[in-house]
MIVEXDREN-842694 format. One record per residue: residue in three letters; x negated, y negated, z of N, C-alpha, C in turn. Coordinates in nm, 2 decimals. Atoms other than C-alpha are relative to their C-alpha. Example, Ala and Ser with C-alpha at 12.3 -4.5 7.8 and 13.67 -1.06 7.14 Angstrom:
BEGIN
+---------+--------+--------+--------+--------+--------+--------+--------+--------+--------+
: residuo :   n_px :   n_py :   n_pz :  ca_px :  ca_py :  ca_pz :   c_px :   c_py :   c_pz :
+---------+--------+--------+--------+--------+--------+--------+--------+--------+--------+
:     ALA :  -0.09 :   0.12 :   0.00 :  -1.23 :   0.45 :   0.78 :  -0.09 :  -0.12 :   0.00 :
:     SER :   0.09 :   0.11 :   0.00 :  -1.37 :   0.11 :   0.71 :   0.08 :  -0.11 :   0.08 :
+---------+--------+--------+--------+--------+--------+--------+--------+--------+--------+
***
This chain:
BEGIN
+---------+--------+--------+--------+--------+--------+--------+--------+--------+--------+
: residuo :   n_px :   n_py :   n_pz :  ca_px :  ca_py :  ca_pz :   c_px :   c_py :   c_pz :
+---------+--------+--------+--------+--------+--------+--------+--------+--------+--------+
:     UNK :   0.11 :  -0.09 :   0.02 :   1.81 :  -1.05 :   0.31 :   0.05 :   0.14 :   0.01 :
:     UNK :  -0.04 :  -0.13 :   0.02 :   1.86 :  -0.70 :   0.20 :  -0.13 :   0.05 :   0.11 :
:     UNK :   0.07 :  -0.11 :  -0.10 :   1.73 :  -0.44 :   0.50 :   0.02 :   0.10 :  -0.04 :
:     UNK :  -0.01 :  -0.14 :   0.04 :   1.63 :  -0.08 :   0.41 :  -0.07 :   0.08 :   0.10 :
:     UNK :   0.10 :  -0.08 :  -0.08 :   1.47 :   0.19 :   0.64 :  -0.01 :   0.11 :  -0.10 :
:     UNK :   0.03 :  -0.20 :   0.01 :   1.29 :   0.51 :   0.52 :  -0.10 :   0.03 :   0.03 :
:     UNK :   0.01 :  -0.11 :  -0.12 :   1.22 :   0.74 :   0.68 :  -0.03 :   0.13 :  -0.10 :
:     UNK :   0.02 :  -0.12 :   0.04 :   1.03 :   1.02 :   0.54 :  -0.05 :   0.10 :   0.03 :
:     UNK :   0.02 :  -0.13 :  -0.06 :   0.95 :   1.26 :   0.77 :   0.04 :   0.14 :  -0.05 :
:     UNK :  -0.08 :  -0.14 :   0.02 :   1.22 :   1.55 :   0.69 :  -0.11 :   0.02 :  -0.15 :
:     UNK :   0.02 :  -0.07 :   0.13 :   1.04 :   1.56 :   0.33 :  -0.14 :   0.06 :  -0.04 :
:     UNK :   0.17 :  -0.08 :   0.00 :   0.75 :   1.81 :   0.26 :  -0.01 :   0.03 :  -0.18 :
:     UNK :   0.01 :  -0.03 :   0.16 :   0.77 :   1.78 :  -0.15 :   0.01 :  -0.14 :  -0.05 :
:     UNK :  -0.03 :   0.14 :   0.03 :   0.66 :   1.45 :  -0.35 :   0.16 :  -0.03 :  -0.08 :
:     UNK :  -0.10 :  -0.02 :   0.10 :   0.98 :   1.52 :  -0.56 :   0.13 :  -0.03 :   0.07 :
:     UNK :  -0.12 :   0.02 :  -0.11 :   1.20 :   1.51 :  -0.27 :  -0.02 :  -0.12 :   0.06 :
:     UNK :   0.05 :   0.14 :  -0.11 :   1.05 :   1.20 :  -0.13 :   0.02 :  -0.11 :  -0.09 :
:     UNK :   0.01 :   0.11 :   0.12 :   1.06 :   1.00 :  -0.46 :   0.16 :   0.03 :   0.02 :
:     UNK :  -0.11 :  -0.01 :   0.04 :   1.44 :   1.11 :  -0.48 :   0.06 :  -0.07 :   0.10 :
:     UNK :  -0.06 :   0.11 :  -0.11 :   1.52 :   0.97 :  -0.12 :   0.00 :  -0.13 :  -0.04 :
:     UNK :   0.02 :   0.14 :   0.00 :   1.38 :   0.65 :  -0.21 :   0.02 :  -0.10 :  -0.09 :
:     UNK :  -0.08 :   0.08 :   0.11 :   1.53 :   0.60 :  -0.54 :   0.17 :  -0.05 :   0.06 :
:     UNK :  -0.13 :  -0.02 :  -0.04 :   1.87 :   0.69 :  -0.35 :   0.06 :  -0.13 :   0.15 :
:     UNK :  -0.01 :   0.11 :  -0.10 :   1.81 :   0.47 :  -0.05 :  -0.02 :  -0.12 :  -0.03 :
:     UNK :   0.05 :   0.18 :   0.06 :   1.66 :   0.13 :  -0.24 :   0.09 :  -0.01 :  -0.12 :
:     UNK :  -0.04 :   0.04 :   0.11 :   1.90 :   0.16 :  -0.54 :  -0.09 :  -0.02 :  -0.10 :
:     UNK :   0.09 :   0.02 :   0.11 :   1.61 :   0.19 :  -0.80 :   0.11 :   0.04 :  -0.16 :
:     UNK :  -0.08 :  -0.02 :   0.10 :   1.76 :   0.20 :  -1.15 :  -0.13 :   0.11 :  -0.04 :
:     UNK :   0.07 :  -0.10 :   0.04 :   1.65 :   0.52 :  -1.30 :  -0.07 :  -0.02 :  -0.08 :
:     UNK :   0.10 :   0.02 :   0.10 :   1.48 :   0.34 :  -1.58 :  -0.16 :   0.02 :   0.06 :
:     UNK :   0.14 :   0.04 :  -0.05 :   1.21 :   0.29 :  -1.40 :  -0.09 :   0.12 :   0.03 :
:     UNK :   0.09 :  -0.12 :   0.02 :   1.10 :   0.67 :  -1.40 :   0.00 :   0.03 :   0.16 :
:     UNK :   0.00 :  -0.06 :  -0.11 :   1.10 :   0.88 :  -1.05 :  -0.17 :   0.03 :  -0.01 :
:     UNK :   0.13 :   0.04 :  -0.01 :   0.70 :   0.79 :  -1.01 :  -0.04 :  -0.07 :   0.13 :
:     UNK :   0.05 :   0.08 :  -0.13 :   0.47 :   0.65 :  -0.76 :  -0.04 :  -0.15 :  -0.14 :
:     UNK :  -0.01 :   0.15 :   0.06 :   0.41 :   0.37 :  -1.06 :   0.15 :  -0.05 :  -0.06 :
:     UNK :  -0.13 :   0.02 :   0.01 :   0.76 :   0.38 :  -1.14 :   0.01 :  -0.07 :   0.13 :
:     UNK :   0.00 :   0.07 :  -0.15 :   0.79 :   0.26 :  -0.73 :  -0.04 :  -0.16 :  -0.05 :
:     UNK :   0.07 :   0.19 :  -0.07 :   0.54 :  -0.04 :  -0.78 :   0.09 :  -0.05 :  -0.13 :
:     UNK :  -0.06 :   0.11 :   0.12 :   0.72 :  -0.14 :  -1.15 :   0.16 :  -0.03 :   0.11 :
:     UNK :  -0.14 :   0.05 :  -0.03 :   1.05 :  -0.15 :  -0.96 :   0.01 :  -0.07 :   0.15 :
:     UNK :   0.03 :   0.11 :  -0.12 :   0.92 :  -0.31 :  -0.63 :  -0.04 :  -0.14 :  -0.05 :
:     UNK :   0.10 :   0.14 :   0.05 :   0.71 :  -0.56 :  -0.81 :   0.07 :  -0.09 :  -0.09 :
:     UNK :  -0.11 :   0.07 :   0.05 :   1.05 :  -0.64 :  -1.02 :   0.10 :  -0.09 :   0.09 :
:     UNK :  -0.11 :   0.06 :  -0.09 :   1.27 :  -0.73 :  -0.71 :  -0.03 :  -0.10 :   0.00 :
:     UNK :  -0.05 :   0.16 :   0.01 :   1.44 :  -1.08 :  -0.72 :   0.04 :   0.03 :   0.14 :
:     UNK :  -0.03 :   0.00 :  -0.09 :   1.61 :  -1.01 :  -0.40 :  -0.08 :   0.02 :   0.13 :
:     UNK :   0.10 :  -0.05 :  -0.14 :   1.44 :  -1.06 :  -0.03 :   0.05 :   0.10 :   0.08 :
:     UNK :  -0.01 :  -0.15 :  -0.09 :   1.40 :  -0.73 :   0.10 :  -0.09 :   0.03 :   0.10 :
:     UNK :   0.07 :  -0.05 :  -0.17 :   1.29 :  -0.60 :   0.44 :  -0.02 :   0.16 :  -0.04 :
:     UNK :  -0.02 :  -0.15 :  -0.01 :   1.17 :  -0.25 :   0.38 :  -0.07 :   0.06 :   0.14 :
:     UNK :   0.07 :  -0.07 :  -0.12 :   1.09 :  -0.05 :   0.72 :  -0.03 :   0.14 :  -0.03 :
:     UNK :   0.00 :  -0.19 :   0.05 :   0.90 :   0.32 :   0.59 :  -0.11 :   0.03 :   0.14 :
:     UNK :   0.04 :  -0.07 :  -0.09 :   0.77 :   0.54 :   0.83 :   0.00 :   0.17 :  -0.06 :
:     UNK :   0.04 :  -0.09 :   0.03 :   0.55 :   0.82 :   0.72 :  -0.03 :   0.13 :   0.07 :
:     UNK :   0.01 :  -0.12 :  -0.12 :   0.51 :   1.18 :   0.87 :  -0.19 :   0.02 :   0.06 :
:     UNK :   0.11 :  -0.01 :  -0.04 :   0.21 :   1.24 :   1.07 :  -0.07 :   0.11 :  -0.02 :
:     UNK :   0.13 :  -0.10 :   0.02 :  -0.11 :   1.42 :   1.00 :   0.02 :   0.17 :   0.05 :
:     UNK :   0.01 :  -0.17 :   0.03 :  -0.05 :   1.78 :   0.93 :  -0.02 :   0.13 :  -0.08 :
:     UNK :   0.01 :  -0.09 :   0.06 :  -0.11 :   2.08 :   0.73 :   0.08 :   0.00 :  -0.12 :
:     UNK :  -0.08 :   0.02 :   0.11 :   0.19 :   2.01 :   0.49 :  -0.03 :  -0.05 :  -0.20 :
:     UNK :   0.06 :   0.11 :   0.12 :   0.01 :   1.73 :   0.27 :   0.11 :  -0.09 :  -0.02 :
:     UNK :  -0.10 :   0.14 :  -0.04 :   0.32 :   1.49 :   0.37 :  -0.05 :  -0.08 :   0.02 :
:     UNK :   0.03 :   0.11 :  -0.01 :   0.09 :   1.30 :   0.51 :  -0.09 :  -0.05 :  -0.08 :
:     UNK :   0.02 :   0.05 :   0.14 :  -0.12 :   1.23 :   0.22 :   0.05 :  -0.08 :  -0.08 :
:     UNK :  -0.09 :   0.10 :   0.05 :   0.18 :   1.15 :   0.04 :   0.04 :  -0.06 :   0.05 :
:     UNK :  -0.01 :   0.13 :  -0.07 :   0.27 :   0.91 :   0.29 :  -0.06 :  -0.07 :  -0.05 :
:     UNK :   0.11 :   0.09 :   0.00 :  -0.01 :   0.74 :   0.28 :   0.01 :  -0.06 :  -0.17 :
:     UNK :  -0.04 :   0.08 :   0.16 :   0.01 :   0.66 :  -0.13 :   0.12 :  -0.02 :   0.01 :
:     UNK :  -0.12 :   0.12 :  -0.01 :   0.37 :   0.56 :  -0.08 :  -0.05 :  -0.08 :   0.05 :
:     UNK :   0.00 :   0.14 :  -0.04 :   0.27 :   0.32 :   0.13 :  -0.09 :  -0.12 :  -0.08 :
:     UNK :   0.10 :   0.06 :   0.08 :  -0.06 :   0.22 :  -0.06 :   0.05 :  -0.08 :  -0.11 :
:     UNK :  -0.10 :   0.11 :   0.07 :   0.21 :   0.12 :  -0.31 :   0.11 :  -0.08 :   0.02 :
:     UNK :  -0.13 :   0.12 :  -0.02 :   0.45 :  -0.07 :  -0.12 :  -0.12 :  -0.11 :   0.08 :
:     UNK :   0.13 :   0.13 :  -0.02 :   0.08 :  -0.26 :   0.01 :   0.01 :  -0.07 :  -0.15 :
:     UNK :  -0.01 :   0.11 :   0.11 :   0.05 :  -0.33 :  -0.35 :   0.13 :  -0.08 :   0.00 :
:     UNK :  -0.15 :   0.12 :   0.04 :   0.38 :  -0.46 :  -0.43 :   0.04 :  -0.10 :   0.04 :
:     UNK :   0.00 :   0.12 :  -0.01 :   0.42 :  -0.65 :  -0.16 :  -0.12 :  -0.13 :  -0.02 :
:     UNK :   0.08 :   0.17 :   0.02 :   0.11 :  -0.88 :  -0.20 :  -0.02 :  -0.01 :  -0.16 :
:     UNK :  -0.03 :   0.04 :   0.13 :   0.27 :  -0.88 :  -0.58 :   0.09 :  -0.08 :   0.02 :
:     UNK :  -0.16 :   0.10 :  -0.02 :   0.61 :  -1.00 :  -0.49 :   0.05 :  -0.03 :   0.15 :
:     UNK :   0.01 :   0.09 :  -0.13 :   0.69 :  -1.26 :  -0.28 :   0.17 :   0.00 :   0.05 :
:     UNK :  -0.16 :  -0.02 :  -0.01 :   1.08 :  -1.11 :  -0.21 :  -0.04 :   0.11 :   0.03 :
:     UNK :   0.00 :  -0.15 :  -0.05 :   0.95 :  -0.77 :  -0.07 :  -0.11 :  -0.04 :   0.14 :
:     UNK :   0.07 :  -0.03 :  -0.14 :   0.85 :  -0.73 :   0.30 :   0.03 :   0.12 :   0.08 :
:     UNK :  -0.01 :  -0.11 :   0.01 :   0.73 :  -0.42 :   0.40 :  -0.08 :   0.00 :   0.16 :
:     UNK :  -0.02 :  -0.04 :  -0.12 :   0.73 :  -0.28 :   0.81 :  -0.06 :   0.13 :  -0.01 :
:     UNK :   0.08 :  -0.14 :   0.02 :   0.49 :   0.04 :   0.84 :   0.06 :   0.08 :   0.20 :
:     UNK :   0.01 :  -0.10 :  -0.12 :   0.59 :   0.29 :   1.14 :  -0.10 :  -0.03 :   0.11 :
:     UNK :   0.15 :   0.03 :  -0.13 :   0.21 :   0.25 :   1.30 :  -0.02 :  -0.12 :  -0.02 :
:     UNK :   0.01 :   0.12 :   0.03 :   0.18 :  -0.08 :   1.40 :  -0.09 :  -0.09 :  -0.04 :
:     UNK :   0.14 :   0.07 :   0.05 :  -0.18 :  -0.12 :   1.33 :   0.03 :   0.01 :  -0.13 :
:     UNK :   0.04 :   0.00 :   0.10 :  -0.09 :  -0.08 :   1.02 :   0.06 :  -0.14 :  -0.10 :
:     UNK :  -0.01 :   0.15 :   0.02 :   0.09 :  -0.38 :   0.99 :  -0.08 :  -0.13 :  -0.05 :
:     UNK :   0.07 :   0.07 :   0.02 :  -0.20 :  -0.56 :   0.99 :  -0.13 :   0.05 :  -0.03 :
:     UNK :   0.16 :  -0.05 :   0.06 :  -0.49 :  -0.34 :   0.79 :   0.02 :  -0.14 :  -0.12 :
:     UNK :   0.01 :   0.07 :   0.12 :  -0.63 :  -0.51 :   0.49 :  -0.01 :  -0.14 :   0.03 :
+---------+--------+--------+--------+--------+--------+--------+--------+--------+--------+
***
């Protein structure tokens, strides 16, 4: 099983946050530097992956906003694909939904 952490605290720009996470999951660039580019190339994975993300907390920036839609699409993806499991920072959130 492939393990990945991200970690997106340091990033205060969606542009910067999308680039980590093409750079840390190996996304093939086809797939467009997107938040639906994200779920087409989560929702593609053959391989079982463990992703652990951890979003920055509630502040003035609008990081945490964009947290929150990354994650909203790694919710989708995983209850698309049954080779992606995904570990949220806050533990309740493990178990929303």
């Amino acid at each position: 099983m492939k393990r990945i952490i991200l970690d997106l605290n340091p990033f205060k720009t969606e542009d910067k946050a999308l680039e980590y996470i093409w750079l840390e999951m190996d996304i093939d660039e086809s797939f467009g530097q997107s938040l639906s580019g994200l779920y087409d190339a989560l929702a593609a994975m053959t391989e079982n992956t463990c992703v652990g993300v951890f979003c920055p907390p509630q502040d003035e920036t609008g990081a945490y906003e964009y947290g929150w839609k990354v994650k909203r699409v790694f919710w989708d993806a995983q209850a698309d694909n049954e080779h992606l499991c995904v570990i949220y920072g806050d533990l309740e959130e493990n178990y929303a939904e």
